[in-house]
N, C-alpha and C positions, 0 to 999 in steps of 0.2 A: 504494500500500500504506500501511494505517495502522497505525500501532504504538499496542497498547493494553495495560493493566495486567498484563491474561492471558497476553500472548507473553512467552518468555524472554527476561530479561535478553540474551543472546550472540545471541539474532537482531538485535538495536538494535544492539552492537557489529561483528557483521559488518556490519551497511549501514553503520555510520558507516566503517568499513575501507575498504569499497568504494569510498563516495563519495571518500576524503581521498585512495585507490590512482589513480580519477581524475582529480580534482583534480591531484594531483602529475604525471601524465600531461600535463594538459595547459597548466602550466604552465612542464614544461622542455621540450614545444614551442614555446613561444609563448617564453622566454630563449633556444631555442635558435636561432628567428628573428632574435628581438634581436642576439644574440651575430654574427649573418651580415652583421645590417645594420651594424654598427656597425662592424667589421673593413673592409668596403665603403667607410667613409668614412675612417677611420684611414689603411689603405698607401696609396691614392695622397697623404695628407699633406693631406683636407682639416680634417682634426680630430684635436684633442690626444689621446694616451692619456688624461691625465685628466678631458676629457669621458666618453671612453669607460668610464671604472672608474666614475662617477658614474652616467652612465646603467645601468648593472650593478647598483651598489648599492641604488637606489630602488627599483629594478624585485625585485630580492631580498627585501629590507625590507618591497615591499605584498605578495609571495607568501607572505613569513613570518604579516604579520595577516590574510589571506586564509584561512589553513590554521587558525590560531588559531584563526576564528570560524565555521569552516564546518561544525561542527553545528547551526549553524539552519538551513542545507537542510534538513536529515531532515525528513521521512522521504524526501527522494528519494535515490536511490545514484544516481545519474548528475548532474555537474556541470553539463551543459548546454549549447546553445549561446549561448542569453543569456550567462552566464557568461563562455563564452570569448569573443562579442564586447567584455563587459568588461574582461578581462584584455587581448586585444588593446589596448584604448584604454589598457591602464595600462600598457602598454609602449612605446607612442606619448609620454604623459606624464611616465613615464621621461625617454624621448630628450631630449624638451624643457628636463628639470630639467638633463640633464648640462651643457647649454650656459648655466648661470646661473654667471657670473663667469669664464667663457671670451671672451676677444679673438677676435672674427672678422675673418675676410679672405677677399674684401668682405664688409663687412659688411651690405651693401643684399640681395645674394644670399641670404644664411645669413637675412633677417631675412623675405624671402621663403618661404625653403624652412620657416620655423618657422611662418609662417600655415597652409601649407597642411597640415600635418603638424597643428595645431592643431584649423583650420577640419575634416579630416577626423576626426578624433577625436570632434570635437563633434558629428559628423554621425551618426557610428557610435553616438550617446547613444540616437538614435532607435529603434535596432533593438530593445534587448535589451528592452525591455516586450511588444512583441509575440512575439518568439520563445519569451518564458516562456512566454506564455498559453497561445503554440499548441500546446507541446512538453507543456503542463498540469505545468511545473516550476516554476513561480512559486512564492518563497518571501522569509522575513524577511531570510535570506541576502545574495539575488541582490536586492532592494530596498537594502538595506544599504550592499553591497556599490559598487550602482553611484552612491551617494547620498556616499559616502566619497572615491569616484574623481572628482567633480563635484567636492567640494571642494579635493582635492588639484589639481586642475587649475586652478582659480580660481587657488590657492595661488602655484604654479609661474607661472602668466601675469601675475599681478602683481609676480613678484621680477623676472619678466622686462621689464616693463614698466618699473620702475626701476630695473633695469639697464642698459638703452639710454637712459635720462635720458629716456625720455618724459613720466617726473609725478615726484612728490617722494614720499621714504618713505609717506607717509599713503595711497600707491595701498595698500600691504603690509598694510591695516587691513580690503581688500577678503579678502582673502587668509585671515586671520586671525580673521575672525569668526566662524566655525565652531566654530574651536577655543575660543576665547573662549568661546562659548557652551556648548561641554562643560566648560570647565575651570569654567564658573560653575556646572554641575549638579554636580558635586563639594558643592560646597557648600551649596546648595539643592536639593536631590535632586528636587524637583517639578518644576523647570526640566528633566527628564528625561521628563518624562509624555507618551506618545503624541499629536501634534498631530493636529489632522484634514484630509484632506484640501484639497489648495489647489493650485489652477490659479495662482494669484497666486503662489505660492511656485515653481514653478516656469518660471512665466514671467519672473521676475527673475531666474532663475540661467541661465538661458538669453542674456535680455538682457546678465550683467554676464560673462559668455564670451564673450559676441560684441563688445561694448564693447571688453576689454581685446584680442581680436583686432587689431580694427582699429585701436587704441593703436600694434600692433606694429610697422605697414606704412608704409616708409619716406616715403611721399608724405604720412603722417598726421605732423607736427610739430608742436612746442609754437607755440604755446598748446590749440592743438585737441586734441591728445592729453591735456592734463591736464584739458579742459572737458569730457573722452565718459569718460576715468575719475574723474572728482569725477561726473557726472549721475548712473552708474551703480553708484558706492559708495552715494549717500546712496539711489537705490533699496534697494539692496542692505540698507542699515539701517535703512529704513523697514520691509521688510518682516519683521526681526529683531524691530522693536519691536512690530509688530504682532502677533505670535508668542507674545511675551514677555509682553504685554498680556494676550494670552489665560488663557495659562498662570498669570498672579496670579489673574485674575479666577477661573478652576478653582479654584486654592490655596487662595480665600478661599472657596468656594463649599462645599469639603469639609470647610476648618475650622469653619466654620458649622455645618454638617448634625451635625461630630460633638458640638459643643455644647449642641445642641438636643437631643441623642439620651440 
């Protein structure tokens, strides 16, 4: 269904209702999971309450900017399964974050149980592009959405990565440069402009996931851990400048045009 200038106002408002009535459906599923798993590892005493209030908190916090921005689905009312394979991985990511600055015991165990929790997340990236398409719910949304979850998990695996003393702060630059690079659109608003397509761009975030992975895994020790997260940070910046690059060359290309005009 598409919404045109003709339809009333309060037809827009109810689908957007709809969608946000879904949406909240199935994200106190998907906490309400969280909430089982986490209980699960808590009573038998293999994890602190305050992992557990952590992993709770993040997972609240992406539901709240999730709900935020979820008028750029519309025109679809149904949130989708892409979606909820996202939301799953951001409850996964969650868990993840709760254990940054939590003491394990064993720590070789727990450092296990975080790849595969990791590694599956990462896998589950794969799905939600095709389920949009097939479901014909692809939107700015659910691109967004699961582009934001990508970074948060960089984010999350790199604190974790210097938290086990696998690399030195500078892994956290891996983590960060996302954000960096929105907090420089603030300021240069063009560094905002729609990028084009790029197999390159997502085959670095792909690579610098699976890097910081195998950072995590106990047989993986310094020095080798900080030689597979330094290869795949300066990937990781290489393809930022590349980006960046582009983005001036536009800036100048439009201040030109309006010059000449």
């Amino acid at each position: 269904m598409q919404f045109t200038s003709a339809q009333p106002g309060s037809l827009q408002a109810k689908a957007l209702h709809d969608l946000r009535l879904d949406a909240a459906r199935e994200a106190l599923a998907t906490a309400a999971l969280l909430a089982l798993v986490l209980v699960a590892l808590i009573v038998p005493g293999w994890m602190a309450h305050a992992f557990a209030l952590k992993a709770l908190a993040v997972f609240v916090l992406g539901c709240a900017l999730l709900m935020w921005g979820l008028a750029r689905h519309m025109p679809h009312r149904r949130f989708g399964a892409a979606n909820r394979v996202t939301l799953l991985r951001l409850a996964m990511i969650a868990v993840l974050a709760g254990g940054i600055g939590q003491a394990w015991h064993p720590p070789d165990v727990v450092a296990w149980a975080a790849i595969v929790l990791a590694t599956t997340a990462a896998l589950l990236d794969a799905l939600d592009g095709p389920l949009a398409r097939a479901q014909g719910l692809a939107s700015d949304f659910g691109a967004r959405f699961d582009m934001e979850s990508d970074a948060f998990m960089i984010l999350v695996l790199s604190l974790l990565v210097w938290h086990w003393d696998k690399a030195g702060a500078w892994v956290l630059l891996a983590g960060l440069a996302r954000y960096l690079f929105v907090a420089a659109a603030w300021a240069w608003p063009w560094l905002s402009r729609p990028l084009p397509p790029s197999m390159r761009r997502k085959t670095v975030c792909v690579v610098q996931i699976t890097c910081l992975i195998v950072c995590l895994g106990p047989i993986i020790a310094r020095p080798w851990s900080q030689a597979i997260a330094a290869i795949s940070l300066a990937l990781l910046l290489l393809s930022f400048a590349i980006d960046v690059r582009w983005l001036i060359q536009e800036h100048r290309q439009r201040v030109s045009t309006k010059e000449t005009e």
